[in-house]
C-alpha positions in Angstrom: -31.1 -6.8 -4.5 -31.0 -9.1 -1.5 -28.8 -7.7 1.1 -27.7 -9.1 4.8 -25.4 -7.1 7.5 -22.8 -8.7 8.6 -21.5 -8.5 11.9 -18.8 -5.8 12.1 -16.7 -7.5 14.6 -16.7 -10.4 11.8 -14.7 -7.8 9.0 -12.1 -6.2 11.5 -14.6 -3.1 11.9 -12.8 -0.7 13.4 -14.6 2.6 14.9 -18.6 0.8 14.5 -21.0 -1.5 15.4 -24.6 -1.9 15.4 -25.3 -0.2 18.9 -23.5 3.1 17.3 -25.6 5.4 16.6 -25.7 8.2 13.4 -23.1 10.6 13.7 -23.3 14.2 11.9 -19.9 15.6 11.2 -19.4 19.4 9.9 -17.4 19.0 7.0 -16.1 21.5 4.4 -18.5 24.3 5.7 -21.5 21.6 4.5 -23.4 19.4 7.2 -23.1 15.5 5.5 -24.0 12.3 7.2 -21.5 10.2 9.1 -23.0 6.8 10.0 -21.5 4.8 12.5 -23.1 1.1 11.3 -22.7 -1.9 10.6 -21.0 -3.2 7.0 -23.5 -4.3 4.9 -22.1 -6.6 2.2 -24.6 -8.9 -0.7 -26.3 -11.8 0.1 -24.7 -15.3 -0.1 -21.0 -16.0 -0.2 -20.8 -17.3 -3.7 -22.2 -20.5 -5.1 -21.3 -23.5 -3.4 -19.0 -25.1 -5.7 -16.7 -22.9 -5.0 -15.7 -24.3 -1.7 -11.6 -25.3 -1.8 -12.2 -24.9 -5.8 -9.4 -23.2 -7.4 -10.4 -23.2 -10.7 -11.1 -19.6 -12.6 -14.1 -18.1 -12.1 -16.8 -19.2 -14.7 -18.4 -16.3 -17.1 -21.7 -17.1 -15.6 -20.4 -16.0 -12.4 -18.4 -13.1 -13.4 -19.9 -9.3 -13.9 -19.6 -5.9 -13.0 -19.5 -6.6 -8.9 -16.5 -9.1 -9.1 -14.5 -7.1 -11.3 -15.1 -4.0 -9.3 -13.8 -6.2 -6.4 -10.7 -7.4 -8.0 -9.3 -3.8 -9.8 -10.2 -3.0 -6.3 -7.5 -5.8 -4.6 -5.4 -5.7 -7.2 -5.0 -2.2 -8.1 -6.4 1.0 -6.7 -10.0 1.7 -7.9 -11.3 2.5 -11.4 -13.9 4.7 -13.4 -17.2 2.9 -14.0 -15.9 2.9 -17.4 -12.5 0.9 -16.3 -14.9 -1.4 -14.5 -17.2 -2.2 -17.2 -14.3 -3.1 -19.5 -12.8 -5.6 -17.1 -16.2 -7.1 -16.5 -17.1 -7.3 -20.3 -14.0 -9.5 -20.3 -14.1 -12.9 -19.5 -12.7 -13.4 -15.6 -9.6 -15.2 -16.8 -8.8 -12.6 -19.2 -9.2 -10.1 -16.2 -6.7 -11.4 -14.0 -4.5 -12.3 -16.8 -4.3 -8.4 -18.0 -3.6 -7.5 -14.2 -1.1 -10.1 -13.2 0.9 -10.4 -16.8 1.6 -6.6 -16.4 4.6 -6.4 -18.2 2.7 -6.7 -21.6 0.9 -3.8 -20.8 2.6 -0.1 -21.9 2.9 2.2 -19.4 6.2 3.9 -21.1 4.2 6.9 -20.5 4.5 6.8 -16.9 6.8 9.4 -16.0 10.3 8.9 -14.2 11.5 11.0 -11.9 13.2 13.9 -12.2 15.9 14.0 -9.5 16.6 18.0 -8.4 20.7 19.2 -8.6 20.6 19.5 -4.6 23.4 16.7 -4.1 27.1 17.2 -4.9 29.7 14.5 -5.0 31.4 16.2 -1.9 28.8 15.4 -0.2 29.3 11.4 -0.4 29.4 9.3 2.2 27.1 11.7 3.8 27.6 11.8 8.1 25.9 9.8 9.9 25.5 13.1 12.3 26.3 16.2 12.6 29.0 15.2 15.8 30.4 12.7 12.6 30.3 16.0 10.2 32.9 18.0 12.7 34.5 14.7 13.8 35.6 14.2 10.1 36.6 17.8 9.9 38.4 17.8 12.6 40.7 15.1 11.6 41.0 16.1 7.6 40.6 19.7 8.2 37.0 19.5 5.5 33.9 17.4 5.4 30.7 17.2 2.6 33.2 19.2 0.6 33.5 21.9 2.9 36.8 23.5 4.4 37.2 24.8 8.4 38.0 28.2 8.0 41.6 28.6 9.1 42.7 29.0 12.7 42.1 32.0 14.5 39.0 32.6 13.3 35.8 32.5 15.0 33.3 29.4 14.9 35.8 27.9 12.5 33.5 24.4 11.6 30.4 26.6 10.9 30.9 25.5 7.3 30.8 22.1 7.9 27.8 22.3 10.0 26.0 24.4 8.1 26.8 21.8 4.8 25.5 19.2 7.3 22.3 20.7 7.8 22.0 22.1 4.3 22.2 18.1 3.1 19.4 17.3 5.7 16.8 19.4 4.8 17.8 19.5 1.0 17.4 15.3 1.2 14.4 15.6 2.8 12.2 18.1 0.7 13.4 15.8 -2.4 12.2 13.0 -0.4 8.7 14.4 -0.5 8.9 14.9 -4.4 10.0 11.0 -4.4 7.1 10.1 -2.8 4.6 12.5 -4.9 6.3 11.0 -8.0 5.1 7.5 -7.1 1.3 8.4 -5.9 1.5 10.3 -9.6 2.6 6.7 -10.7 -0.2 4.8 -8.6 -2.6 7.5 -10.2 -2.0 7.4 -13.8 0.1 3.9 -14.3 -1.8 1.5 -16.6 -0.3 -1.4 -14.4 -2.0 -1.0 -11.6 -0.8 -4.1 -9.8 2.8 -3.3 -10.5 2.2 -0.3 -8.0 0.2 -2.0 -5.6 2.9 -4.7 -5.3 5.6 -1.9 -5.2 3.4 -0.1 -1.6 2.8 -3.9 -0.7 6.5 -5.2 -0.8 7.9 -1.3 0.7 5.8 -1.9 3.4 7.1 -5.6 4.1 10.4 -4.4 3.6 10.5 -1.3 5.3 13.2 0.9 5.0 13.0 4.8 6.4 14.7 7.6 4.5 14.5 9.8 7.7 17.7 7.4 8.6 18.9 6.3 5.7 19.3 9.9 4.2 20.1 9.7 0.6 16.6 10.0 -2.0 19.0 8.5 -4.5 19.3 5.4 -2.4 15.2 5.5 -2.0 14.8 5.9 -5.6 16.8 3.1 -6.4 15.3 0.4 -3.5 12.0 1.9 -5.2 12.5 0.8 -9.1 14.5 -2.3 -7.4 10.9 -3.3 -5.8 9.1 -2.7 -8.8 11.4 -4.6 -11.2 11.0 -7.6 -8.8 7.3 -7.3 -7.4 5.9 -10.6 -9.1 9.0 -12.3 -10.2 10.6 -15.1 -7.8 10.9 -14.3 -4.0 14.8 -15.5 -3.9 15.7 -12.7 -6.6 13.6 -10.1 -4.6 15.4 -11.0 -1.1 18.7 -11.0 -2.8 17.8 -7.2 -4.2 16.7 -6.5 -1.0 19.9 -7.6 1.4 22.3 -6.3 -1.4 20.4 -3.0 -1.4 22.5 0.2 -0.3 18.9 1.6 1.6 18.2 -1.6 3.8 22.2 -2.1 4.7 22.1 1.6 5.8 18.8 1.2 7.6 19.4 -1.9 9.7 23.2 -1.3 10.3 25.0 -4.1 8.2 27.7 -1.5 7.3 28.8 -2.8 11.5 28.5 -6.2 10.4 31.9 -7.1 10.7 33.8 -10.7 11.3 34.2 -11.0 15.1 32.2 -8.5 16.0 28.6 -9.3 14.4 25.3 -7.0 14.4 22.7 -8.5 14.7 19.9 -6.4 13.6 20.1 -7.1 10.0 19.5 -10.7 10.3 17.0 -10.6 13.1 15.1 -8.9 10.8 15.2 -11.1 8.1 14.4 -14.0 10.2 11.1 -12.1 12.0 9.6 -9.7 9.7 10.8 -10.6 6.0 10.5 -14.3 6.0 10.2 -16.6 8.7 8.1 -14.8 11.8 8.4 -14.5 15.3 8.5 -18.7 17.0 9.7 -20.0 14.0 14.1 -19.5 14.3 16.0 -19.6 17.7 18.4 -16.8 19.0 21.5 -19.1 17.7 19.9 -18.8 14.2 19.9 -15.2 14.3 23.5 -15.3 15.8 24.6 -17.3 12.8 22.2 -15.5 10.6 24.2 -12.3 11.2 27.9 -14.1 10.9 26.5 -15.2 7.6 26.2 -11.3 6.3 28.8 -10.3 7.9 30.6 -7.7 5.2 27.9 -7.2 3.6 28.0 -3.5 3.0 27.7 -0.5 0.5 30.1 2.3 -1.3 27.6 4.6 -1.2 24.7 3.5 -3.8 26.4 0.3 -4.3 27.0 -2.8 -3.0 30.1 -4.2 -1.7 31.3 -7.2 -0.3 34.2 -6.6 2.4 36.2 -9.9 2.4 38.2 -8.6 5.4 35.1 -8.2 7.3 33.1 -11.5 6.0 33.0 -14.6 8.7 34.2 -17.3 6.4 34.1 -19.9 9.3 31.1 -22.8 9.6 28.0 -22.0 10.9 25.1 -23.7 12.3 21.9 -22.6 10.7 18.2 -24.1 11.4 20.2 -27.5 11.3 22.1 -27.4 8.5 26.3 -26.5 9.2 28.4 -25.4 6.4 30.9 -21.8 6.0 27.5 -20.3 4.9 27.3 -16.3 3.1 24.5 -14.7 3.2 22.9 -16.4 -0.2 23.1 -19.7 1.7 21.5 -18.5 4.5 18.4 -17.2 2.1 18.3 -20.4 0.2 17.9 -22.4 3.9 15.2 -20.0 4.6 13.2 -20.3 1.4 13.2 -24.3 1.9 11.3 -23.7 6.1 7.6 -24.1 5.1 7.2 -21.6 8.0 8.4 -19.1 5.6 6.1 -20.3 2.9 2.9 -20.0 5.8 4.6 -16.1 6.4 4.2 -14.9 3.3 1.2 -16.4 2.1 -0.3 -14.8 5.5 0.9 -11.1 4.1 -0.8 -12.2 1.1 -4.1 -12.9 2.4 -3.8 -9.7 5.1 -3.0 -7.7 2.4 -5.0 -8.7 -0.8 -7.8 -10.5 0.5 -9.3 -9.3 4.3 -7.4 -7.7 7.1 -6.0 -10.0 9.5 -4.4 -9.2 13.2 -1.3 -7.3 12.9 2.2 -8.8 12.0 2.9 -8.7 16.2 0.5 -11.2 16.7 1.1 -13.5 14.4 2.7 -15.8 16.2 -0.1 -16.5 19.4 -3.3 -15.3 16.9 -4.6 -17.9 14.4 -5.3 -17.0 10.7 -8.6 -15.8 9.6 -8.8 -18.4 7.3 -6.1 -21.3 8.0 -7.0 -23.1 4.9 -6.4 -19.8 2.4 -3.5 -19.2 3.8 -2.3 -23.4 3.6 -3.1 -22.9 0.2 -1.0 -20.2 -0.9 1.5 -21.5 1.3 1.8 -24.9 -0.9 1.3 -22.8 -4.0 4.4 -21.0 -3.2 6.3 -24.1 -2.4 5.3 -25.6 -5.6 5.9 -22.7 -7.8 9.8 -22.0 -6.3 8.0 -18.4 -4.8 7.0 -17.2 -8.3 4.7 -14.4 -7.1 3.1 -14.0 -10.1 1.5 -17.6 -10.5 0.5 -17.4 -7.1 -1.4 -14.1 -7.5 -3.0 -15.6 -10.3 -3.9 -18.6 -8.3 -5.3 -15.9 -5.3 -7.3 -13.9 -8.2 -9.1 -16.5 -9.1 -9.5 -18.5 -6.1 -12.7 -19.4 -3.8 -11.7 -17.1 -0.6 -11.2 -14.4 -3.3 -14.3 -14.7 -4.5 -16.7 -15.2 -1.5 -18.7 -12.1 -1.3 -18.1 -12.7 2.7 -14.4 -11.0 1.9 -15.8 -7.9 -0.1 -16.0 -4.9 2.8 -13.5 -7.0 4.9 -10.3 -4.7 4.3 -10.0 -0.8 5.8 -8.5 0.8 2.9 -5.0 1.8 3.5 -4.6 5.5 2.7 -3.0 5.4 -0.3 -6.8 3.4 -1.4 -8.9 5.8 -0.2 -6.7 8.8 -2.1 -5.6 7.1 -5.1 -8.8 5.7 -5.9 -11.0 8.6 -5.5 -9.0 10.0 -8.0 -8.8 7.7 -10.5 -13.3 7.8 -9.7 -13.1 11.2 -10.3 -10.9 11.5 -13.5 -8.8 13.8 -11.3 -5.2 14.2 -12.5 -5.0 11.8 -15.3 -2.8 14.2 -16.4 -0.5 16.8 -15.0 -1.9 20.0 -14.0 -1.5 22.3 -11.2 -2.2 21.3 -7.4 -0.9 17.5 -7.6 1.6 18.0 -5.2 -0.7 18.6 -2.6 -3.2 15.9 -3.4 -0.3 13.3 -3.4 0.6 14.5 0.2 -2.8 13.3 1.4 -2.2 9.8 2.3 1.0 11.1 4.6 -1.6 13.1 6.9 -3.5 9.7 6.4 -1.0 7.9 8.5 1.1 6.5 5.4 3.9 8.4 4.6 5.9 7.2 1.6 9.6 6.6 1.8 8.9 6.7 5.8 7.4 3.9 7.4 7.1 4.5 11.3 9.4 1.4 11.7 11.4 -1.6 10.7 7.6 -3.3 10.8 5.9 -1.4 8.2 2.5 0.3 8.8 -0.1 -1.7 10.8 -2.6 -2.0 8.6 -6.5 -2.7 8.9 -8.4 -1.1 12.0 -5.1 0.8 12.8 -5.7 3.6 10.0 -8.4 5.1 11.6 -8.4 7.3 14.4 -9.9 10.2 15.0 -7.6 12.2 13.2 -7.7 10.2 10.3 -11.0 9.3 9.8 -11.9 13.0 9.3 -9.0 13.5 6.9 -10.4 10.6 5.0 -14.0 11.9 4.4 -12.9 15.4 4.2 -10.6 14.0 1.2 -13.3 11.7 -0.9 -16.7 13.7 0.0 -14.8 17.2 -1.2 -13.8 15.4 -4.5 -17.0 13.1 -5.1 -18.9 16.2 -4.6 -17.1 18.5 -7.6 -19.5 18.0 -10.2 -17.1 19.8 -12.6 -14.5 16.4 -12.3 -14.5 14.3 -15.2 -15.4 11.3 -13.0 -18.4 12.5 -11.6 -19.6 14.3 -14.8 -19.7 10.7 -16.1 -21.3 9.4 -13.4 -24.0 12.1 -13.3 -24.7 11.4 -17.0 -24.9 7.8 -16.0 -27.7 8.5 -13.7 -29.6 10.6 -16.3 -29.3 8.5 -18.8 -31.7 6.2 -16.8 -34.3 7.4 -18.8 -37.5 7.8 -16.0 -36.8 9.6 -13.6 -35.8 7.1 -10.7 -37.3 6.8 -7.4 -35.0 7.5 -4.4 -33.7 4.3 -3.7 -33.4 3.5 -7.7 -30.9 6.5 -7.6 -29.2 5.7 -4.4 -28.4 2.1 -5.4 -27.3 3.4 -8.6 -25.0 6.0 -7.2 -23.6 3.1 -4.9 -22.9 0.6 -7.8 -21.1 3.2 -9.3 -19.0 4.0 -6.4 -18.0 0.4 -5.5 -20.2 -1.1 -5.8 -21.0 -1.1 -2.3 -23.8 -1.7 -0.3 -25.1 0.2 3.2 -26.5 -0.9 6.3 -30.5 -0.4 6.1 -30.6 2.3 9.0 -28.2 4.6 6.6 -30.2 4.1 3.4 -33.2 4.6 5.3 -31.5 8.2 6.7 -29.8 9.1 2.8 -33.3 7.9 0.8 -35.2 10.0 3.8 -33.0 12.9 2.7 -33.2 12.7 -0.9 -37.1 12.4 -0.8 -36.8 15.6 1.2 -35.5 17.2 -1.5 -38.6 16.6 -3.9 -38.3 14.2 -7.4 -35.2 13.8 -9.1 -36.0 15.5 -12.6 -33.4 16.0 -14.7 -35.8 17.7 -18.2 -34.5 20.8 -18.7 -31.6 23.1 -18.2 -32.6 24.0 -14.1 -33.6 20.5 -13.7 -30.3 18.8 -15.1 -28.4 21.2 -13.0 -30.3 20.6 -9.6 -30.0 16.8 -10.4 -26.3 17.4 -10.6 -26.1 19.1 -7.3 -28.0 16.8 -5.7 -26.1 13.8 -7.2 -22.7 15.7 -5.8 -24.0 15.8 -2.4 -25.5 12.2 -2.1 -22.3 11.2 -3.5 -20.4 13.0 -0.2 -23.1 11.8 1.9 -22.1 7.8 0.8 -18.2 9.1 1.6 -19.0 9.9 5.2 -20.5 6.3 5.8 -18.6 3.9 7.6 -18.6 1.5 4.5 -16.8 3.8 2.3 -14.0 3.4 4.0 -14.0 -0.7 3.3 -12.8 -2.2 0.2 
């Protein structure tokens, strides 16, 4: 195979570049390479047809490479197995299983099993404890709770102790919410359902450290999923009806008169339109237009007292606009369409600059994102024929994309699980595997902020990084996993015993495929031709081969490009 390095500054590279040189990092009590290189992707960016072509990929072009990539993009990984099926497919066939999900059964997905921790006493829950004793104080109980009667000592102990009781109960069921759904992104047989699910919770990002209530987080959850590739309209009216998000950015204080405007500032910069592209006025207007807009607990409820039924002027239109009209004005600003099709592209095709920036830092590639932009447009935001269109499109396609995205956390975990046949089903330890991505930097059910996670370069630091190799290289290298059993009796089944870099790029097709700088396969073939031929005849043999296939297989997760997708 012909192979080229590209330059790392080109694909966002984050902690290397071609002056670094190899790193070893003490890992797991074992010494295994880090290399700090450049990424090394194939040769040529696809044929040249294929320029501003949006026709499917042909069969000639399609094989075990492309439909690595796209289970990749459009899901979370797969066995070599999973791989080979999609690429024994034809491509349209591929991206039609993916993106038509719904055909698919995943009834064996499990739901979630909610714990007994919250009593109806305890609705609406304080908004802090000073609210828990203020209500207390004033109706002599609160969660449920009674004062103890007067005379006695410390007599709103109850109530705080309720208070706090509810706070830590909410969040350790929290946690289980979010190791439910990296148990669903591990065994689901829709992959892209879940990857649009973690795409559109990070777009709109709501934080159950203030909204409080897992119920409320379970629901916005299933909401997302039910909606991920239908049509952008219904999803914005789930999401600005939904109990989770009106507790997170305030609209409960909406009120006529007296208008907060955090809940439609953030519908104008960071769901739909983007910073430059509405004026203060707009998100003055924005907000009237909401105004009573606000939940009973886990539903929704419009407050006609509290709505602003007077006119409003909104990105030039005037009318007594509600919050609907406000979202269908939105959806008709072609800067909306550009917006989303730029999350599309940063998110399923190669890293961009984050969200911030936006508005002073060009696209990667203006004319992707012009194109999803007009598909949106034309399809009314149906998400689904859009993703099709991205699947199969030339920008998709070009080989100069593949390596071009850090994978998030929830990539790096998920997926070297699903490589490893690890967890398929339930069994013992899954609670702390599903906690991984949080040390990781992405902690589900918690963004950092109203913004989401940054995304690209800004996984990796320090910190992370070693949490990420630690993670992969310690599964890859259990040669008792399912996955890697396979993938050792891949390797064997060779026939001749392969020559070091026969085995290496073998080991790397079945791990991405993925390709390495030359000064790291020189350092990993250097290593295995150390350790003498790679016989697998007899009993010994077959077991030193799968030892040594466990440790090269660590070795490629403490490279640089293993952490690219």
């Amino acid at each position: 195979m012909n192979r080229r390095v590209y330059d790392p500054g080109d694909l966002g590279c984050c902690w290397c570049s071609t002056a670094v040189r190899p790193l070893s990092l003490l890992l797991g009590g074992g010494l295994l390479l880090a290399v700090g290189a450049a990424v090394v992707v194939a040769a040529g960016s696809g044929p040249a047809g294929w320029v501003n072509d949006l026709t499917p990929i042909t069969v000639a072009d399609w094989d075990y490479d492309k439909a690595a990539h796209l289970i990749e993009r459009a899901g979370f990984g797969a066995t070599p197995a999973e791989i080979e099926r999609l690429a024994a497919m034809t491509p349209d066939a591929a991206v039609d299983e993916l993106v038509n999900y719904t055909t698919v059964d995943n009834s064996a997905t499990p739901a979630f099993d909610p714990s007994p921790i919250w009593d109806p006493g305890m609705d609406p829950f304080p908004k802090s404890r000073a609210d828990a004793v203020r209500i207390a104080r004033e109706t002599g109980s609160s969660m449920g709770v009674a004062m103890l009667p007067d005379g006695v000592r410390r007599r709103l102990q109850p109530v705080v102790n309720k208070f706090f009781y509810g706070l830590r109960s909410n969040a350790i069921e929290t946690q289980r919410l979010a190791v439910w759904w990296a148990e669903r992104m591990l065994v689901t047989r829709r992959p892209l359902e879940e990857k649009l699910t973690l795409f559109w919770h990070g777009h709109f990002a709501t934080g159950n450290t203030k909204v409080r209530d897992t119920r409320m987080m379970l629901r916005q959850n299933e909401m997302l999923r039910a909606n991920a590739a239908g049509n952008f309209r219904d999803l914005l009216v789930g999401i600005l009806t939904d109990p989770a998000m009106l507790v997170y950015l305030d609209n409960g204080e909406n009120r006529k008169g007296h208008p907060n405007e955090n809940f439609g500032r953030e519908l104008l910069e960071l769901f739909t339109m983007g910073v430059g592209n509405y004026t203060e006025q707009d998100i003055k207007e924005c907000a009237r237009a909401f105004t009573g807009w606000t939940n009973d607990v886990l539903e929704f409820k419009f407050d006609e007292a509290q709505h602003d039924y007077g006119a409003k002027t909104f990105r030039g239109r005037t009318g007594p606009f509600d919050g609907t009209d406000i979202i269908d004005i939105i959806l008709r600003q072609p800067a909306t369409a550009q917006f989303m099709a730029r999350h599309l592209y940063n998110f399923f095709v190669a890293d961009e600059a984050q969200v911030p920036a936006w508005s002073v830092t060009p696209p990667r590639d203006p004319e992707a994102v012009d194109l999803l932009a007009k598909a949106l447009m034309d399809t009314d935001y149906d998400f689904r024929s859009v993703l099709r269109l991205l699947f199969n499109s030339d920008f998709f396609k070009d080989e100069a994309v593949r390596f071009a995205k850090v994978k998030s956390p929830a990539d790096v975990v998920i997926g070297t699980m699903r490589m490893v046949g690890d967890h398929l089903e339930p069994k013992p330890g899954l609670f702390f595997v599903a906690m991984e991505p949080k040390y990781m930097g992405l902690d589900l059910m918690n963004p950092p902020t109203v913004e989401g996670w940054h995304m690209g370069r800004e996984w990796i630091n320090s910190g992370s990084l070693i949490d990420r190799i630690n993670f992969a290289s310690s599964m890859l290298g259990n040669t008792e996993l399912p996955g890697v059993r396979s993938i050792i009796d891949r390797l064997m089944a060779l026939g001749d015993v392969p020559s070091s870099e026969q085995f290496l790029d073998r080991c790397l097709d079945l791990l991405g495929p993925m390709d390495l700088a030359q000064e790291t396969r020189g350092q990993l073939t250097d290593h295995l031709d150390a350790g003498g031929a790679l016989k697998h005849g007899d009993e010994a043999e077959q077991s030193e081969f799968s030892r040594r296939t466990g440790e090269t297989l660590q070795m490629i997760a403490t490279t640089s490009e293993f952490q690219f997708g």
